[in-house]
N, CA, C and O atoms as a GROMACS GRO file, in nm:
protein
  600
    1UNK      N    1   0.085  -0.118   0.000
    1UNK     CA    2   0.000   0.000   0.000
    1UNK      C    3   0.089   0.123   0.000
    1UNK      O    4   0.204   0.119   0.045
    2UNK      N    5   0.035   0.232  -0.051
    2UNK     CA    6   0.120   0.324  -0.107
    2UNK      C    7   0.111   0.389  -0.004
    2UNK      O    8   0.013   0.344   0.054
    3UNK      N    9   0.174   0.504   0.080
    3UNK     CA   10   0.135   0.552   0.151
    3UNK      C   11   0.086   0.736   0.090
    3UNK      O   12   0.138   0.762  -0.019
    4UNK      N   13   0.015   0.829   0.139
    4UNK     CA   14  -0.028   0.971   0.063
    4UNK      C   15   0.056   1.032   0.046
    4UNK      O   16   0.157   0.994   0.105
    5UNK      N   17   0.069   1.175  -0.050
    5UNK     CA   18   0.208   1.226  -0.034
    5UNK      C   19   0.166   1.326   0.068
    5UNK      O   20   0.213   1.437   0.045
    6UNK      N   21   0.111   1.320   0.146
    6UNK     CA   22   0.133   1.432   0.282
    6UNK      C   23   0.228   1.358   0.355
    6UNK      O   24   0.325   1.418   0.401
    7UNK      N   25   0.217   1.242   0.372
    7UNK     CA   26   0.310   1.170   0.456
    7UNK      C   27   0.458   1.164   0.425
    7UNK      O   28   0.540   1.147   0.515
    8UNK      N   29   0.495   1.179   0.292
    8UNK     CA   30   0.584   1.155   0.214
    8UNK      C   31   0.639   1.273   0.157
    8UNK      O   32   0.566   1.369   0.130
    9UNK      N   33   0.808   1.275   0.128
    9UNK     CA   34   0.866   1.416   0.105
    9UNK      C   35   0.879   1.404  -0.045
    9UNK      O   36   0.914   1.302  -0.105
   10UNK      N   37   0.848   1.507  -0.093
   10UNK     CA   38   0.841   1.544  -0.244
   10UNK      C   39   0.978   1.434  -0.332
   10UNK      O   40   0.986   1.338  -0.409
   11UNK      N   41   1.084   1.547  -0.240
   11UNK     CA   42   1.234   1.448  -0.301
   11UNK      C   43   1.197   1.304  -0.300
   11UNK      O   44   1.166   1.253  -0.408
   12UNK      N   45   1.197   1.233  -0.190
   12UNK     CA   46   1.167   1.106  -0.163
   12UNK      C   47   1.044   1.014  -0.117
   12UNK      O   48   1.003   0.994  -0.002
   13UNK      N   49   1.007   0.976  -0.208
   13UNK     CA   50   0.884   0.983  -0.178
   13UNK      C   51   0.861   0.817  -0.122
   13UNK      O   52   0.763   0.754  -0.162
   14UNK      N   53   0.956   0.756  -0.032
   14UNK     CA   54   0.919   0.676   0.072
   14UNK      C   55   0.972   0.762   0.196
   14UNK      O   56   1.075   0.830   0.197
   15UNK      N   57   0.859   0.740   0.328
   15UNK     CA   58   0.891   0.798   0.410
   15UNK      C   59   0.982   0.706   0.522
   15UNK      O   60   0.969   0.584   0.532
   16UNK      N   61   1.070   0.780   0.597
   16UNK     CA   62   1.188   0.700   0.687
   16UNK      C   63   1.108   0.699   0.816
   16UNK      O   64   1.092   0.807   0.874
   17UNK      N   65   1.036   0.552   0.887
   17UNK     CA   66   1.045   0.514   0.993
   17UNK      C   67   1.090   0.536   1.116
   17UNK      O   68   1.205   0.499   1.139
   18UNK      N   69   1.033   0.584   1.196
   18UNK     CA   70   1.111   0.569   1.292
   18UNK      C   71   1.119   0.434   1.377
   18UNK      O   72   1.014   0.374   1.401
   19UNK      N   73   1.249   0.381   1.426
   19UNK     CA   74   1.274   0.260   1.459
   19UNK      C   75   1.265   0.244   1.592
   19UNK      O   76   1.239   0.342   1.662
   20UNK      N   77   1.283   0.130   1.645
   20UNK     CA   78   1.297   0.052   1.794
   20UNK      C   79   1.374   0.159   1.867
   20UNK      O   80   1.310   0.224   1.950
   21UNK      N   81   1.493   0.185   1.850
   21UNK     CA   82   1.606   0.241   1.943
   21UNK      C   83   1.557   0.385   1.929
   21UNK      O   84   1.506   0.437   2.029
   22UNK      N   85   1.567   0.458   1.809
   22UNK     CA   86   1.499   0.626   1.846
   22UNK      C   87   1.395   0.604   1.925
   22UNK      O   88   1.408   0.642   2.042
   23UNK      N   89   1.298   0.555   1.893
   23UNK     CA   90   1.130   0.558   2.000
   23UNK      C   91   1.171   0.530   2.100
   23UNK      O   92   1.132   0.600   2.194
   24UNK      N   93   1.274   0.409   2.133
   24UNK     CA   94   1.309   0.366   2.305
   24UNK      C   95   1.379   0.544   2.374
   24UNK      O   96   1.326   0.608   2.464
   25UNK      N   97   1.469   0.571   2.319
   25UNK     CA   98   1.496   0.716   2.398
   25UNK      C   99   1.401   0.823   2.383
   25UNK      O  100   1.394   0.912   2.468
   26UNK      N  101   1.338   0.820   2.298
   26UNK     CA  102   1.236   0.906   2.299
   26UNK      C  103   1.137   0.920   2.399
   26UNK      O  104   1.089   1.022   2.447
   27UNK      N  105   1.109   0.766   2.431
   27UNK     CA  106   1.016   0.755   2.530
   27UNK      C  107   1.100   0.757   2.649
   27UNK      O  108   1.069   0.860   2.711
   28UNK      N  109   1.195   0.690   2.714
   28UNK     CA  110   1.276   0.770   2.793
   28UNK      C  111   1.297   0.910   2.883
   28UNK      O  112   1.299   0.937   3.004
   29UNK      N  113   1.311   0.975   2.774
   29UNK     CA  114   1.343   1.107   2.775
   29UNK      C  115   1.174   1.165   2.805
   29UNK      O  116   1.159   1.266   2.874
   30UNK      N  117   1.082   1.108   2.760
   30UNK     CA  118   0.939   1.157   2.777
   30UNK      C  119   0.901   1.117   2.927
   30UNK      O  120   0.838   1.192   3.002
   31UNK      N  121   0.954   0.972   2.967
   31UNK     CA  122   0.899   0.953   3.094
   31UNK      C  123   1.011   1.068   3.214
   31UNK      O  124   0.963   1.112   3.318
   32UNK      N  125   1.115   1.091   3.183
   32UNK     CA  126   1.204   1.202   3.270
   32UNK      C  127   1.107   1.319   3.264
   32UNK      O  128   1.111   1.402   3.354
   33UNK      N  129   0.995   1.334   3.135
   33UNK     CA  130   0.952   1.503   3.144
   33UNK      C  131   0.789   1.462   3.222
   33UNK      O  132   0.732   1.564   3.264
   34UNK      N  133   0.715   1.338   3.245
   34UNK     CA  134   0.649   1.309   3.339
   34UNK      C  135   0.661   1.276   3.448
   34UNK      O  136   0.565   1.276   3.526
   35UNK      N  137   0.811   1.228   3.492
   35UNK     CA  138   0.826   1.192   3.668
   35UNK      C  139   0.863   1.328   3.688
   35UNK      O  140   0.859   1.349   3.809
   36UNK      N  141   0.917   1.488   3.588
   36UNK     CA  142   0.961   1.600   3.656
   36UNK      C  143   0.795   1.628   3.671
   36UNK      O  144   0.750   1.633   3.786
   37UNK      N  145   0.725   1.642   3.585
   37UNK     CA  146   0.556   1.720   3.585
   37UNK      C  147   0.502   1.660   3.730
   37UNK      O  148   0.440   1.725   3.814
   38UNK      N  149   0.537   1.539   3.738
   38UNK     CA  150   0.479   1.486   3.878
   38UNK      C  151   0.529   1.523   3.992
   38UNK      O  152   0.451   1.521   4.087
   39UNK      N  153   0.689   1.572   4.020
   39UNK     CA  154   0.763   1.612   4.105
   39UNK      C  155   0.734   1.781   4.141
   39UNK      O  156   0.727   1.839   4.250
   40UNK      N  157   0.721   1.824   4.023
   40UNK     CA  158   0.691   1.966   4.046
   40UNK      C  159   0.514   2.032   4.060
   40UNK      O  160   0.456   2.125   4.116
   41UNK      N  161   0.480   1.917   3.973
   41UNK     CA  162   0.346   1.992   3.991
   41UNK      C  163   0.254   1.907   4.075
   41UNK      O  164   0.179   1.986   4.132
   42UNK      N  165   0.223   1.774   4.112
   42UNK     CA  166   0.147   1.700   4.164
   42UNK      C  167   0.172   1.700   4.261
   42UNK      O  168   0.097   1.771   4.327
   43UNK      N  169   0.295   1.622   4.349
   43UNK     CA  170   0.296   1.613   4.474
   43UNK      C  171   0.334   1.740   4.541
   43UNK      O  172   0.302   1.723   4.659
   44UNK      N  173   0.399   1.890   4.525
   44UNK     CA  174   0.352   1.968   4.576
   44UNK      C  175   0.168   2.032   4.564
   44UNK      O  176   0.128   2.130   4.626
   45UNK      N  177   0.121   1.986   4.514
   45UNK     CA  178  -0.032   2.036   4.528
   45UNK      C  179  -0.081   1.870   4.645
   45UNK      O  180  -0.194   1.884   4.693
   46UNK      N  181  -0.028   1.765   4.677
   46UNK     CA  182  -0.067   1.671   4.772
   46UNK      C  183  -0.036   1.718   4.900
   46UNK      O  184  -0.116   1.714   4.995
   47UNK      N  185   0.095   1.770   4.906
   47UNK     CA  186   0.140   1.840   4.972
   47UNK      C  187   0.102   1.922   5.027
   47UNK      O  188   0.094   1.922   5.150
   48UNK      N  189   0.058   2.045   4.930
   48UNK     CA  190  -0.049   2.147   5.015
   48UNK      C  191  -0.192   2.129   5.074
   48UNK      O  192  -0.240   2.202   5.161
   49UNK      N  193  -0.270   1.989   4.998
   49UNK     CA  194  -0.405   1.979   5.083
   49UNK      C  195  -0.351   1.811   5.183
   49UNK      O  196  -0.431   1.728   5.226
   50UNK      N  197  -0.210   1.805   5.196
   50UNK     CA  198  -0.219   1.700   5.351
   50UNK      C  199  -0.249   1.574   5.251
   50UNK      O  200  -0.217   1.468   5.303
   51UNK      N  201  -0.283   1.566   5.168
   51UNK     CA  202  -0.329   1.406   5.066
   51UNK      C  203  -0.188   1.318   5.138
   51UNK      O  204  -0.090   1.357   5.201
   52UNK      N  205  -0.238   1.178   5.091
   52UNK     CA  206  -0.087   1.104   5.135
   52UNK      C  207  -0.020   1.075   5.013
   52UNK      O  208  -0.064   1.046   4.902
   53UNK      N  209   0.113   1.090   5.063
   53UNK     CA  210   0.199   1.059   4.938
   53UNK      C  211   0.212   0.914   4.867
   53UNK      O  212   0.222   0.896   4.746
   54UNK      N  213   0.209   0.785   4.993
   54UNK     CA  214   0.236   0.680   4.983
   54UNK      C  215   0.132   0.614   4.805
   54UNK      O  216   0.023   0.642   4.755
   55UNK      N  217   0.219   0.542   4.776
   55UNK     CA  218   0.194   0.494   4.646
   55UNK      C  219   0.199   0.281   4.661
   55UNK      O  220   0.225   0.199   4.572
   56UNK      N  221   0.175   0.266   4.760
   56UNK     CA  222   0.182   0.143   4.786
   56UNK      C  223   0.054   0.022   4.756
   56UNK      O  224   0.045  -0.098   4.780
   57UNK      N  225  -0.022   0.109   4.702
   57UNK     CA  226  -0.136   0.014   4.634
   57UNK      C  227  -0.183   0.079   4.476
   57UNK      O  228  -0.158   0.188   4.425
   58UNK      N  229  -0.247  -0.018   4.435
   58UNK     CA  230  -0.273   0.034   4.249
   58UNK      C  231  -0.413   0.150   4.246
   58UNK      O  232  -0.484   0.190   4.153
   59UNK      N  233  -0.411   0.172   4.362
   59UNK     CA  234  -0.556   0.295   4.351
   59UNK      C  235  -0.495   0.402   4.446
   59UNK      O  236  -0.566   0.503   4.449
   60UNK      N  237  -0.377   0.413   4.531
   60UNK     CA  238  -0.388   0.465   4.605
   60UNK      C  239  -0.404   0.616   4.523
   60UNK      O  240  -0.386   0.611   4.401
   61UNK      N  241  -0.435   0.739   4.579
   61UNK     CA  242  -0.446   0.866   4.540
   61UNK      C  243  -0.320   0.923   4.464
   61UNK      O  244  -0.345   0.976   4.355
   62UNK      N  245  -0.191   0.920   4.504
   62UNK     CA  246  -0.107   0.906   4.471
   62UNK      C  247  -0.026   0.863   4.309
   62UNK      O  248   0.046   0.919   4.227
   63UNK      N  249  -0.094   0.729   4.328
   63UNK     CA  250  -0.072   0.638   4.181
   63UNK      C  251  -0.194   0.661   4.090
   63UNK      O  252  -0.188   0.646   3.967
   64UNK      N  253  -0.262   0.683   4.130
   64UNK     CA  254  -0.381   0.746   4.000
   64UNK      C  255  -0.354   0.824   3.953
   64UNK      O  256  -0.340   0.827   3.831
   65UNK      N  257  -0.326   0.970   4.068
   65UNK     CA  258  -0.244   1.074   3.972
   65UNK      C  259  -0.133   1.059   3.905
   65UNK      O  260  -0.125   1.144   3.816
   66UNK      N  261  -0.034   0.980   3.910
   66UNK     CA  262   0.057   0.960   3.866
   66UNK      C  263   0.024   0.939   3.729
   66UNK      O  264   0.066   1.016   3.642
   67UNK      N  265  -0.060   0.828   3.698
   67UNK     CA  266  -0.108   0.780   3.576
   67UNK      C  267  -0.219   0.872   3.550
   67UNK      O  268  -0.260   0.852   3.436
   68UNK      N  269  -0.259   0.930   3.588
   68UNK     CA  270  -0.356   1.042   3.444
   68UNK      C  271  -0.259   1.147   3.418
   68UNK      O  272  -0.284   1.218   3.320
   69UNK      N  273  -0.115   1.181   3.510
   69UNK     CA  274  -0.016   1.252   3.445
   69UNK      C  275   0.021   1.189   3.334
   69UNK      O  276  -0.019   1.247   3.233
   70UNK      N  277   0.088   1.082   3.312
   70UNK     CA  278   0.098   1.032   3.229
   70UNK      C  279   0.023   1.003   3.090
   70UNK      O  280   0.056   1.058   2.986
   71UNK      N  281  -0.041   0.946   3.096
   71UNK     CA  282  -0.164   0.930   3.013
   71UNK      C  283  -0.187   1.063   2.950
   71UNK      O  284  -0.162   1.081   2.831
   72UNK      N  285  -0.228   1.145   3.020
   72UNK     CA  286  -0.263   1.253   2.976
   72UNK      C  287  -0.204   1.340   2.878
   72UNK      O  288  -0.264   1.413   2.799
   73UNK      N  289  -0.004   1.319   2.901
   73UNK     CA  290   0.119   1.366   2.863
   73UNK      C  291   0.085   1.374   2.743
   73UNK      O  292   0.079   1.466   2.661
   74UNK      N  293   0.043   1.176   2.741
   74UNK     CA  294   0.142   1.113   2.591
   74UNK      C  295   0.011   1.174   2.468
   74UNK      O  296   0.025   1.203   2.350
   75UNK      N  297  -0.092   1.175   2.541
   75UNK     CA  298  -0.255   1.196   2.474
   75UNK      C  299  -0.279   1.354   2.455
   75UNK      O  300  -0.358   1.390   2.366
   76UNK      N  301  -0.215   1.452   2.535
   76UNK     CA  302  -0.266   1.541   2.466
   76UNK      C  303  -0.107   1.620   2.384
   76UNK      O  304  -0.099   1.725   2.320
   77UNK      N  305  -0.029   1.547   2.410
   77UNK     CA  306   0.078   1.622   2.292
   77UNK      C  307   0.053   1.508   2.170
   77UNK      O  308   0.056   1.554   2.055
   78UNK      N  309   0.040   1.429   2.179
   78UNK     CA  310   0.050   1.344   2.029
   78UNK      C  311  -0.099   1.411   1.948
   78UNK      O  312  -0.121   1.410   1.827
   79UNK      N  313  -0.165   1.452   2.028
   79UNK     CA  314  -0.304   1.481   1.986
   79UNK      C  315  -0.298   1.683   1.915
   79UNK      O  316  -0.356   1.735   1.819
   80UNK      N  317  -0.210   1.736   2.009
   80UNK     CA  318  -0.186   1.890   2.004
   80UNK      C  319  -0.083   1.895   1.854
   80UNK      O  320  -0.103   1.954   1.748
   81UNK      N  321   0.042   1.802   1.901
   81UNK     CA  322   0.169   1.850   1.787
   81UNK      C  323   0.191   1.694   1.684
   81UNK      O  324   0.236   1.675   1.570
   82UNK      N  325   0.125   1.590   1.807
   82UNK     CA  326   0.178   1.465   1.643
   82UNK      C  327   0.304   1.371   1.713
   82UNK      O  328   0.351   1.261   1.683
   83UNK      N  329   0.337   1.478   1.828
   83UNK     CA  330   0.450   1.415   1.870
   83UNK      C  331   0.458   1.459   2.012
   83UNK      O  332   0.388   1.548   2.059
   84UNK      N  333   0.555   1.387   2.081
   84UNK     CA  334   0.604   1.426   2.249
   84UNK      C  335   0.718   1.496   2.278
   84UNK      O  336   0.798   1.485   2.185
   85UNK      N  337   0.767   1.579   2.391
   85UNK     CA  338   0.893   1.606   2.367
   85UNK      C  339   0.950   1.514   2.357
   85UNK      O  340   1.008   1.527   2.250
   86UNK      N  341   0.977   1.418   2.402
   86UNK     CA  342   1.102   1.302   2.304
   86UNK      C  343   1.091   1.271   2.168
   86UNK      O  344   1.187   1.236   2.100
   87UNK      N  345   0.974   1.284   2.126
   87UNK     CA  346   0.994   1.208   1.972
   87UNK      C  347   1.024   1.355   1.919
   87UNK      O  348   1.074   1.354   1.807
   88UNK      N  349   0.999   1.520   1.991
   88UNK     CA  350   1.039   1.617   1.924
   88UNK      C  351   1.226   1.629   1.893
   88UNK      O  352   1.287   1.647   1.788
   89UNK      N  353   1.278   1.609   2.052
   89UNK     CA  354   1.383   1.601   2.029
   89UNK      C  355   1.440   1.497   1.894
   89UNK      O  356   1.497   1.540   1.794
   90UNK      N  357   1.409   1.359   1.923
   90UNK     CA  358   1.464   1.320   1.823
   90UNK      C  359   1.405   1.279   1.672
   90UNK      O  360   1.444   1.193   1.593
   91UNK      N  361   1.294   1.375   1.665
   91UNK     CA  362   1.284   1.453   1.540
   91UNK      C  363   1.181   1.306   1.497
   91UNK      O  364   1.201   1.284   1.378
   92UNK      N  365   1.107   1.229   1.541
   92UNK     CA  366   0.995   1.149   1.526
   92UNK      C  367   0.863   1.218   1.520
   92UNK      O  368   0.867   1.319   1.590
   93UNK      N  369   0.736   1.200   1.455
   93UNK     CA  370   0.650   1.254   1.411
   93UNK      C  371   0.539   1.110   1.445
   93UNK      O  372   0.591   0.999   1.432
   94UNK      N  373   0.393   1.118   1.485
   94UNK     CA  374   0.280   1.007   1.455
   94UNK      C  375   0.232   1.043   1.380
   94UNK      O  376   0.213   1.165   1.380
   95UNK      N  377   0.185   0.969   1.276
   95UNK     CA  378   0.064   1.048   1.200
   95UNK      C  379   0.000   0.925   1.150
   95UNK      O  380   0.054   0.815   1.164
   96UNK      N  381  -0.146   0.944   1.078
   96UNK     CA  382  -0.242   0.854   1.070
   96UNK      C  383  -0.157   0.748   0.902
   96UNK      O  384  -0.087   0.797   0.812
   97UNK      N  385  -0.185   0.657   0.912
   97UNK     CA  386  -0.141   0.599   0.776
   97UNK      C  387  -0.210   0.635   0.677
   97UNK      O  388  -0.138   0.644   0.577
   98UNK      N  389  -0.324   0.664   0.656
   98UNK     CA  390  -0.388   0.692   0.556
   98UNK      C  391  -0.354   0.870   0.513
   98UNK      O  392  -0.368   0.908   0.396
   99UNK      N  393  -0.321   0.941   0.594
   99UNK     CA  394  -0.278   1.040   0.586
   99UNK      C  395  -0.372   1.185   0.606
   99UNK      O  396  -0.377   1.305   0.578
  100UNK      N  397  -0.430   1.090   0.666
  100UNK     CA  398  -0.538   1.201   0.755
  100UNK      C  399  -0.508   1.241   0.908
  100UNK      O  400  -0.470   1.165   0.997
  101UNK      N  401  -0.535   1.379   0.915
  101UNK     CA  402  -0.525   1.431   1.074
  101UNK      C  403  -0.548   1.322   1.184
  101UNK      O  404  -0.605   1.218   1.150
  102UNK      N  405  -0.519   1.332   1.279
  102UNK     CA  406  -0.512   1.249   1.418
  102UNK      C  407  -0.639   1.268   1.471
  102UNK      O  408  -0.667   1.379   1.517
  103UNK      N  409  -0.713   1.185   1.471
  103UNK     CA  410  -0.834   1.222   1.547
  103UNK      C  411  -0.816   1.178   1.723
  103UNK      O  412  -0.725   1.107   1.766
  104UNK      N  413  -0.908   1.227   1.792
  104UNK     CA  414  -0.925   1.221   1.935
  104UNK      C  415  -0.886   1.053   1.985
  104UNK      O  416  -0.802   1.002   2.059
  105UNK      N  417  -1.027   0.994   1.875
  105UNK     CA  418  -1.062   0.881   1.935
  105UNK      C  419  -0.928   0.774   1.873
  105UNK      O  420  -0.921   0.662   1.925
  106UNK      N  421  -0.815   0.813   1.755
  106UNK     CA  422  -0.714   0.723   1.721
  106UNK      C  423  -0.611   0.781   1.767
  106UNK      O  424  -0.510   0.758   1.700
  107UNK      N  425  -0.591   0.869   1.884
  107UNK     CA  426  -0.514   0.935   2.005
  107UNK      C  427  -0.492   0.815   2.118
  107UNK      O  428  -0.399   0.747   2.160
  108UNK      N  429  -0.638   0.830   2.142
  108UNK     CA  430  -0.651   0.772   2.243
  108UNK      C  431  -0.673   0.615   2.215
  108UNK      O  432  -0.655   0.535   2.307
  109UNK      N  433  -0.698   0.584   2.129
  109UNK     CA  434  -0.704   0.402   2.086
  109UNK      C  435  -0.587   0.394   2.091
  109UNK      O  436  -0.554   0.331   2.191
  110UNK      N  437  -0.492   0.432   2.023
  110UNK     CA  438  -0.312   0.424   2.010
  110UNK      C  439  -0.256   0.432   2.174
  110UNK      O  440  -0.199   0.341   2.235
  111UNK      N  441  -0.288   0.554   2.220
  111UNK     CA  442  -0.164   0.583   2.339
  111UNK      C  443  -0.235   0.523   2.449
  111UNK      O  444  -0.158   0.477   2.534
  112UNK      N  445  -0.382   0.505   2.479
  112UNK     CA  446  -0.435   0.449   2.585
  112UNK      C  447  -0.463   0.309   2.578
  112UNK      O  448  -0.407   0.231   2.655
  113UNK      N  449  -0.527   0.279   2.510
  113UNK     CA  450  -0.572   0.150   2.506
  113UNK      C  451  -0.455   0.031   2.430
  113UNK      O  452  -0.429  -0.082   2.471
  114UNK      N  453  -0.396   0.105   2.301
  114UNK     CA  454  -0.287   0.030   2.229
  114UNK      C  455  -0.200   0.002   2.336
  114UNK      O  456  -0.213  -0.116   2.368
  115UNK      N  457  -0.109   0.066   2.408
  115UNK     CA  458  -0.003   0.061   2.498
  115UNK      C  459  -0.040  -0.004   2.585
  115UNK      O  460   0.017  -0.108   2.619
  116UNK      N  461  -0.142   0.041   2.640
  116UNK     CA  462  -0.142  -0.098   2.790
  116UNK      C  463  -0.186  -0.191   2.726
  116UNK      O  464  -0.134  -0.272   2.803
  117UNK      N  465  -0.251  -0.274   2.631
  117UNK     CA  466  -0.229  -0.373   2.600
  117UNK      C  467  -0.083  -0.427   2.524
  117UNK      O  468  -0.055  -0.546   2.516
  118UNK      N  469  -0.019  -0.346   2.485
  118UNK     CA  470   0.129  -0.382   2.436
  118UNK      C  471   0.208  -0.396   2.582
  118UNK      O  472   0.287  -0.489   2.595
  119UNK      N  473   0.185  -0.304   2.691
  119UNK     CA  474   0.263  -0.318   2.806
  119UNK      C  475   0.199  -0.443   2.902
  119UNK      O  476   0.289  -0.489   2.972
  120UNK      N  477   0.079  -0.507   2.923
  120UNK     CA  478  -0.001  -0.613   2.943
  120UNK      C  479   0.100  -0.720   2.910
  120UNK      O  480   0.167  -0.768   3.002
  121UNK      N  481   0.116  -0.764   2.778
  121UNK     CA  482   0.184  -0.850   2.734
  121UNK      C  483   0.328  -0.857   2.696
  121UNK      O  484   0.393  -0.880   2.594
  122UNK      N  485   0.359  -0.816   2.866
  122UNK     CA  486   0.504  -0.832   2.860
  122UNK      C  487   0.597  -0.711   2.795
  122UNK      O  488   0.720  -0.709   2.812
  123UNK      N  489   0.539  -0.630   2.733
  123UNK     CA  490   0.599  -0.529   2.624
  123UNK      C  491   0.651  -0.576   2.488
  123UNK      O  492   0.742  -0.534   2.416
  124UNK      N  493   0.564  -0.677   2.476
  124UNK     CA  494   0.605  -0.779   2.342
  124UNK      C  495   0.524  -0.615   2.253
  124UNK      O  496   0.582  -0.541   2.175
  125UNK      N  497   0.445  -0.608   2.280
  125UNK     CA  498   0.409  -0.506   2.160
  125UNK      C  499   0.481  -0.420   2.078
  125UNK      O  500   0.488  -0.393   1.958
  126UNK      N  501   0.537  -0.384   2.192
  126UNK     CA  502   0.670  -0.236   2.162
  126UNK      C  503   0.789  -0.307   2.063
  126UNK      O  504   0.849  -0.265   1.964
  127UNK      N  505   0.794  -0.404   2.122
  127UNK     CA  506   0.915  -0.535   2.029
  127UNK      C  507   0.852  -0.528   1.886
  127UNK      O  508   0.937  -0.514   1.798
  128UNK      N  509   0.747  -0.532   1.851
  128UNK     CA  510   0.724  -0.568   1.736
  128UNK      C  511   0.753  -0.411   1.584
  128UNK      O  512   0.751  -0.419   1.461
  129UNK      N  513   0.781  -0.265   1.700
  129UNK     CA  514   0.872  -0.204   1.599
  129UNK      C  515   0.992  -0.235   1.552
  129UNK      O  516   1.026  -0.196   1.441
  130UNK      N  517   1.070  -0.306   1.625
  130UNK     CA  518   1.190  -0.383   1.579
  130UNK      C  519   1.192  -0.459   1.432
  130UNK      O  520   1.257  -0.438   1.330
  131UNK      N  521   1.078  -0.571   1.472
  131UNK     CA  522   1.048  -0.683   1.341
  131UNK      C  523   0.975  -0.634   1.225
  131UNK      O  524   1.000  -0.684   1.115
  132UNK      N  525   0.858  -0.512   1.241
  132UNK     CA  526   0.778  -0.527   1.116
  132UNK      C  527   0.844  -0.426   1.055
  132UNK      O  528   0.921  -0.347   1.107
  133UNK      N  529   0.803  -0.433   0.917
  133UNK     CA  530   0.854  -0.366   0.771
  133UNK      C  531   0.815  -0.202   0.814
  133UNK      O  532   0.915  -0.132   0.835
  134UNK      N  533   0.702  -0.144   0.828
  134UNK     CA  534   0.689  -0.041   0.877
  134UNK      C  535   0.708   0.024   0.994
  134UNK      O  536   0.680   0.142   1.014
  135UNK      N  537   0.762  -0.062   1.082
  135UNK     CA  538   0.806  -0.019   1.242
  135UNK      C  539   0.658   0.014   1.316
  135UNK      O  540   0.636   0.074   1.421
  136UNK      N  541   0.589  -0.034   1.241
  136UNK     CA  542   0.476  -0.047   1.352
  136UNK      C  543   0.432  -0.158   1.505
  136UNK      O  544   0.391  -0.273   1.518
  137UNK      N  545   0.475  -0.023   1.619
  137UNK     CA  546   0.418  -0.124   1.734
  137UNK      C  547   0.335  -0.189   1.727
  137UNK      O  548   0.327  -0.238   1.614
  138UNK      N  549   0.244  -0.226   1.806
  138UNK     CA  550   0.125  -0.289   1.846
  138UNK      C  551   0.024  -0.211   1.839
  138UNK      O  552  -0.069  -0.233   1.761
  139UNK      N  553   0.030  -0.095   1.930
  139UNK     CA  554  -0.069   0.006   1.951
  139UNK      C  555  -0.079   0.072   1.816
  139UNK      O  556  -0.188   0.107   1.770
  140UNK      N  557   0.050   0.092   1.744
  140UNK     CA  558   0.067   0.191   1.584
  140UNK      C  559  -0.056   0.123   1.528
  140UNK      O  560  -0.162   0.185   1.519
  141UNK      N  561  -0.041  -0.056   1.476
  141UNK     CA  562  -0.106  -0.162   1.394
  141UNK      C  563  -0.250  -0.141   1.470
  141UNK      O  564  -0.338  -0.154   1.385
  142UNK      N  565  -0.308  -0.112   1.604
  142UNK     CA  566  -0.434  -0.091   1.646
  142UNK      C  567  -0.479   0.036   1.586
  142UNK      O  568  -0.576   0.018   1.512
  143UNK      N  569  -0.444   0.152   1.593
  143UNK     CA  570  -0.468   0.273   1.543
  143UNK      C  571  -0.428   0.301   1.417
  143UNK      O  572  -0.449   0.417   1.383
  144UNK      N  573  -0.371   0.223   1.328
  144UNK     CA  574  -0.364   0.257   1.222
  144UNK      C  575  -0.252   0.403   1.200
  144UNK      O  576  -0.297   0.497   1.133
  145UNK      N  577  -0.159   0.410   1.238
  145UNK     CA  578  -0.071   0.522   1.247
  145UNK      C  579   0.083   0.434   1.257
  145UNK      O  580   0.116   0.320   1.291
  146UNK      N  581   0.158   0.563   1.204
  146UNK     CA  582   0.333   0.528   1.194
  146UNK      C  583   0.388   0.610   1.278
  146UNK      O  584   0.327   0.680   1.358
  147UNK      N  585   0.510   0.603   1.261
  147UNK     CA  586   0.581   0.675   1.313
  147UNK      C  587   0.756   0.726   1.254
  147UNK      O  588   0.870   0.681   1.266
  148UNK      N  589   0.674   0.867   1.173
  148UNK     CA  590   0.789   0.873   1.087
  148UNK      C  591   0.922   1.000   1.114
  148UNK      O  592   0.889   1.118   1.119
  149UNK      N  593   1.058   0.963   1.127
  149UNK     CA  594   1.117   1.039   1.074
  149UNK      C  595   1.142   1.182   1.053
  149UNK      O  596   1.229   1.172   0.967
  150UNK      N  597   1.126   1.316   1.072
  150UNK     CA  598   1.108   1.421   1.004
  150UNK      C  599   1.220   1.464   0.935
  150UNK      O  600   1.215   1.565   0.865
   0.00000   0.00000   0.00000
């Protein structure tokens, strides 16, 4: 399947993948800019209304916020710019395969629902940008989106 030429650069008109190892630092570097958002902005606001910090169960107050920081990160920058600060730094882009805008609901099928089922199973998902021809994860192949290159 061909891919559109929005996706694709005039000069070259196959577009360059982004692979296993860029996306692994990318995401990296993205979870350093959500444990700082959580350090600076969450647990001083727990802090100021007395909440407890402890994170020792999967509901505690604590770990929920943690994860709608998160969640929220990866969902409303891929949704705002296409990309996260890590995939900005290293110059990675999402975009839909067919070559249409990012909608809400293939935001959130990809980064919410795709990922924890790729992270569910071991993180075999994430493995599978390694093996396939288009470097599509798990979550990419659920949502129908790549991850290309700029």
């Amino acid at each position: 399947m061909a891919l559109p030429a929005s996706i694709c650069d005039a000069a070259d008109p196959a577009p360059r993948y982004g692979g296993f190892w860029l996306r692994f630092w990318a995401y990296c570097l993205d979870v350093i800019v959500v444990s700082s958002l959580n350090r600076l902005v969450v647990w001083p606001l727990f802090r100021l209304f007395d909440w407890p910090l402890e994170r020792d169960g999967l509901f505690a107050p604590a770990s929920v916020a943690a994860a709608v920081v998160f969640y929220a990160y990866f969902v409303l920058m891929t949704k705002a710019f296409g990309q996260t600060f890590g995939k900005m730094v290293f110059g990675l882009k999402v975009v839909d395969e067919r070559g249409e805008p990012l909608t809400w609901l293939t935001v959130l099928f990809r980064e919410v629902i795709g990922k924890f089922i790729s992270k569910t199973l071991l993180f075999v998902g994430f493995l599978f940008v390694a093996f396939s021809e288009k470097k599509k994860g798990m979550h990419d192949q659920f949502a129908d989106t790549i991850v290309i290159r700029e």
